[in-house]
N, C-alpha and C positions, 0 to 999 in steps of 0.2 A: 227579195223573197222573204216574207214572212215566217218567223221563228217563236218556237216556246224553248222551255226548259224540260227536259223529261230524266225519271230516274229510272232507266233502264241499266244504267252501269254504274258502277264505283265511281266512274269519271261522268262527270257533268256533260251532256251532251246537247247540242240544237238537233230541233224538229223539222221538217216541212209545214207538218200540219199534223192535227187529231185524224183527219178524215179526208176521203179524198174530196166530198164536195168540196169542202174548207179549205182543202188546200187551192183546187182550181179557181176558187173564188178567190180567197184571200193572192195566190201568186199567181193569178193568171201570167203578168208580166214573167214572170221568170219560168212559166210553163212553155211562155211562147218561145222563151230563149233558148231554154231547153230543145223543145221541137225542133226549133233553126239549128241548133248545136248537135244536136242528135244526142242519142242515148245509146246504148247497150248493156246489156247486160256480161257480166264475167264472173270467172271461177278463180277464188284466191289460189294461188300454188303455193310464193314464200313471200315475206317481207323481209325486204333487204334495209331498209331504217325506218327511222320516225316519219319519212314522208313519202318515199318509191317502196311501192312491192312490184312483183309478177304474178301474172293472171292470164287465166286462158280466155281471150277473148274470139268470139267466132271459130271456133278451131286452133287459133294459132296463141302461142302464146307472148304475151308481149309487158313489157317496163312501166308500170304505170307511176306517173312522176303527180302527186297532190297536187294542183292548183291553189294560189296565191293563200301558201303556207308555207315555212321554212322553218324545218326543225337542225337540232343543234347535230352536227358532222360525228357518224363513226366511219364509215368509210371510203373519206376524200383519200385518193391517193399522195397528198401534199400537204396534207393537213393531220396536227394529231384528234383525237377527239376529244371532241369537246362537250360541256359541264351538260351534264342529263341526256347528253345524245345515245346511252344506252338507254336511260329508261324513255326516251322518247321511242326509240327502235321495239322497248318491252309493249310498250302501253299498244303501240301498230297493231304488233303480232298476238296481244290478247282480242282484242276487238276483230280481225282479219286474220280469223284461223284458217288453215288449209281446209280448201275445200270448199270456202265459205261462200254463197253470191252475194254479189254488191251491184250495184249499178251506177257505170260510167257516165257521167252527164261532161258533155263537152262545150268550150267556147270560140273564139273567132281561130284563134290556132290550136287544132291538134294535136301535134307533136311538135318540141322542142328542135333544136342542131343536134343534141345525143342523138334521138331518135327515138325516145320515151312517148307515151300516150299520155299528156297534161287533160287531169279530168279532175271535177266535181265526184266524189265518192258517197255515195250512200249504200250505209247498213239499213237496211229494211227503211225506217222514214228518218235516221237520223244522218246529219253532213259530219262525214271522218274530218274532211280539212279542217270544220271547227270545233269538232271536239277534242281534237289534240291541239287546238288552242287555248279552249278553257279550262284544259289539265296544265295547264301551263309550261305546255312541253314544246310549243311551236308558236310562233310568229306571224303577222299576216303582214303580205308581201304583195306587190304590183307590179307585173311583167305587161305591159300594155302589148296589144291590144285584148289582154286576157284579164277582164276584171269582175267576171262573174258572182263570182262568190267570195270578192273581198271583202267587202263590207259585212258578213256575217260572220268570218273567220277576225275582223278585226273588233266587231262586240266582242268576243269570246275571249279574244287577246285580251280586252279593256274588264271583262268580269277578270279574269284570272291575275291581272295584276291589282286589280283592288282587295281581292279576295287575298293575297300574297302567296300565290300558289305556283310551282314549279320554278322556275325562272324567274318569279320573283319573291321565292321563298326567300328572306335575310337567314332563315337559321339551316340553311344549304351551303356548307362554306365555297364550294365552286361557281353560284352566282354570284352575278354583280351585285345585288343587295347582301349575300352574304359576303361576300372580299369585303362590302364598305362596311358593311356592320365589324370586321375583324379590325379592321384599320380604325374604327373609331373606340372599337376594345378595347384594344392597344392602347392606343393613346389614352384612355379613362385608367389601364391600370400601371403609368406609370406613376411613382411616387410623387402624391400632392403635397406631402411634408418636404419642406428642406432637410437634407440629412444638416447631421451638426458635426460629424468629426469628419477627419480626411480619409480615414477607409469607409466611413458610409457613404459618402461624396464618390468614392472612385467606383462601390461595388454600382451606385444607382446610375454612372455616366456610362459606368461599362452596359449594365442594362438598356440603359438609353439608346444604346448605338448600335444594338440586337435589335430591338425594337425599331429605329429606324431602318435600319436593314430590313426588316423584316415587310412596316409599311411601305418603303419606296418599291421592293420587290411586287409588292403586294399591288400598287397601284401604277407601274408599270405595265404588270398581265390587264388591270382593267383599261388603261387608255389604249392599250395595243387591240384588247378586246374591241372598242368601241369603235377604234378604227377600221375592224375588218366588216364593214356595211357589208360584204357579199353574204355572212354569215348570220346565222339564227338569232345568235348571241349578244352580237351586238346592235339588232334590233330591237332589243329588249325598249332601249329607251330613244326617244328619236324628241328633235328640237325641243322646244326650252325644257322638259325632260330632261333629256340630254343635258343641256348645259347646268341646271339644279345639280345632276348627277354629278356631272365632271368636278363642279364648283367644291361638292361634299368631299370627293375625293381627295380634291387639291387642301381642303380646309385639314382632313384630318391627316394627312405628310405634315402641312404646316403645323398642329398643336404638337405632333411628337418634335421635329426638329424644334421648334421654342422652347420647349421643356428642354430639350437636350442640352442647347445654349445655354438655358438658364442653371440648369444640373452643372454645366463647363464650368459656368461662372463661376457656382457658388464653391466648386471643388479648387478654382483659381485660387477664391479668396480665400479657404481654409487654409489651403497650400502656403497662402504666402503669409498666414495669421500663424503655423506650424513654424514655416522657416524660422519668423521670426524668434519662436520660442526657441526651439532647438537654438539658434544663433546666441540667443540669450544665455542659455545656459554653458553652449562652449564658449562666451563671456565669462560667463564667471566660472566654468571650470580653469579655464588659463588662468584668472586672475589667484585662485586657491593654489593652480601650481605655483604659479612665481610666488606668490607668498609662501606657500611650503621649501621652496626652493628657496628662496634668502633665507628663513629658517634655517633650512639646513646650513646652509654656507657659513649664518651666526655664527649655529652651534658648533663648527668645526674649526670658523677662526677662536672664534676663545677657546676651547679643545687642545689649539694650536698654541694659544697664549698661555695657556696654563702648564702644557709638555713643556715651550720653552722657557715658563718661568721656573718649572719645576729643576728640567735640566742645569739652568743657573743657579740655582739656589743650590745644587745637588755640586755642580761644577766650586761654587763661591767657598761650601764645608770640606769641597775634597782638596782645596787652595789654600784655607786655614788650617786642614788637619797637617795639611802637606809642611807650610809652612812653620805649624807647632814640632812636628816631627823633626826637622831640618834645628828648628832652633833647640830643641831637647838634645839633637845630637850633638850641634855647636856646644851647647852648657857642657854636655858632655864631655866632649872632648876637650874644652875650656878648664875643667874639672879635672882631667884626669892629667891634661898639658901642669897643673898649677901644681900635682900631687908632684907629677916628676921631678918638676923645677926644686921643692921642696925636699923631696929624696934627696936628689946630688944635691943642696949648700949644706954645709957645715952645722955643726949645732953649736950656737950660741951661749956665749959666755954666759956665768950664771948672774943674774942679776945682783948688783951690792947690798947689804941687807940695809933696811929702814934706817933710817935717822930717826931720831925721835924730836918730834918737831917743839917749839916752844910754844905752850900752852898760851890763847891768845888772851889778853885786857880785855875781860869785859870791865871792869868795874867802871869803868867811862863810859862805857855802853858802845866804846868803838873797838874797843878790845886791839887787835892787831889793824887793825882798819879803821883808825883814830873819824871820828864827822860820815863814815857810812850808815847809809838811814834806808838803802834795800835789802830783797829780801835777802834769806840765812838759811845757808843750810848746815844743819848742824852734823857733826861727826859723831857715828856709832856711841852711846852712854849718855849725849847729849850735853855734853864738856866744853865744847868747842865748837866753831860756825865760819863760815869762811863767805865771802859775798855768792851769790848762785847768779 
């Protein structure tokens, strides 16, 4: 079916046609599919998400489930909801107000195993399954034998991720372009300097390993994501898509882990360039103690030398005084023994007086000592001389 662009909403919308000749002309085929599939007309009641409202159709009112469109889950009973599935549910219920008509266009099955009305939806001449495509709030999806309107819900898919819009907004942190853009954040803002000391090494390893944490967290939700194919979400991106994606994923886990390593390493080698120092210095603190410490020991044997040279020298004067003292009282008592002895003898006869001696020869020159030629000591007046 032939499609334009029209700005009749905020959100980008597809057309039928400007006109009905146009359109019958231009879509015959898909007038006739239409015809065959039937149409009706309905009256919105509520929108229950981004892709099932209720509508009174013919009197009754009944589930009408979007054709090959899937928007992101808020109320799977087993599932939490998931990234934009509120404002996919907002964007429904602005467009599909109470009260509203639309008309149901159907294709080869009409209702699901729920029990849902699977239909083609148009607001006046624009298709709802693709303009919550091109708001980038929904996905186009193929449930065979129901392919009516895939192919314009998957343009709208392919404008809205060119254009980086919903679901493939990167600056949305709960899509999968914004997860990878946070993972590649990360990793750009860990430190590209090597730290140089061993607390800047620990603070930037400690960082590193928040940061890993943070990506592997981070890219866990995205391949879990990628894996739930029954979801909106994770058909964001399908085959080598897909695999581009995964690959960026897997690339920015790998630049934070390498960095982290390398942050390990270089905190290793600080570590062991620190030990080293440290090691060095209680080196040569020991070697200061034991050198202080023979110092000391020196100082205290000669300390030791000198009390006991002092004490002998002190001992040697208290030996000689000892000994002066012992011999002053021998003299002593030597002295006072000789007085005694002296006391009790007798007093001695008086000496017989002088003789007077015979004046000696000199006129010979030998005098009384006739041929003596040494020396002379002469007697008092100088008279007399006797040999010395």
């Amino acid at each position: 079916m032939g499609t334009k662009w029209a700005a009749a909403s905020t959100a980008s919308k597809f057309t039928i046609g400007a006109a009905t000749a146009v359109t019958v002309a231009v879509a015959s085929v898909g007038i006739a599919t239409a015809v065959s599939g039937g149409a009706d007309v309905a009256t919105v009641v509520r929108v229950i998400d981004g892709d099932t409202f209720d509508a009174v159709v013919e009197g009754r009112e009944e589930r009408v489930r979007l054709l090959n469109v899937d928007t992101p889950e808020t109320k799977h009973p087993e599932k939490a909801v998931q990234c934009l599935g509120p404002e996919a549910s907002n964007y429904l219920e602005e467009l599909l107000t109470e009260g509203a008509e639309v008309t149901l266009h159907y294709d080869v099955e009409k209702t699901d195993r729920y029990g849902r009305t699977l239909a083609g939806v148009y607001l006046e001449d624009s298709l709802v399954n693709a303009d919550i495509a091109a708001a980038g709030l929904g996905v186009a999806v193929l449930y065979e034998p129901n392919d009516r309107f895939y192919d314009e819900v998957l343009e709208a898919q392919q404008s809205a991720e060119a254009a980086g819009t919903g679901l493939y907004d990167p600056a949305i942190g709960c899509t999968l372009p914004g997860q990878l853009g946070q993972m590649e954040q990360l990793a750009d803002e860990l430190p590209a300097e090597d730290p140089t000391s061993l607390a800047a090494a620990a603070t930037a390893v400690t960082g590193a390993a928040a940061t890993v944490a943070t990506v592997k967290t981070v890219g866990t939700a995205v391949r879990k994501a990628l894996r739930m194919s029954e979801h909106a979400v994770s058909k964001v991106f399908s085959g080598a898509a897909l695999t581009a994606y995964t690959t960026k994923v897997a690339a920015a886990e790998s630049a934070v882990m390498s960095r982290q390593d390398a942050l390990r390493e270089i905190q290793s080698e600080l570590k062991a360039v620190e030990e080293a120092r440290i090691a060095e210095e209680e080196r040569i603190a020991e070697e200061k103690r034991i050198a202080e410490e023979k110092r000391i020991a020196e100082e205290k044997r000669k300390a030791e030398e000198a009390r006991k040279a002092e004490e002998a020298r002190k001992a040697e004067e208290a030996r000689q005084a000892e000994e002066a003292r012992q011999a002053a009282e021998a003299a002593a008592a030597a002295e006072a023994e000789r007085r005694e002895r002296e006391r009790q003898q007798p007093a001695p006869a008086p000496a017989p007086a002088p003789q007077p001696q015979p004046k000696p020869d000199t006129s010979s020159g030998g005098g009384a000592y006739p041929g003596y030629t040494g020396p002379r000591c002469y007697a008092p007046g100088g008279q007399s001389w006797k040999p010395c």
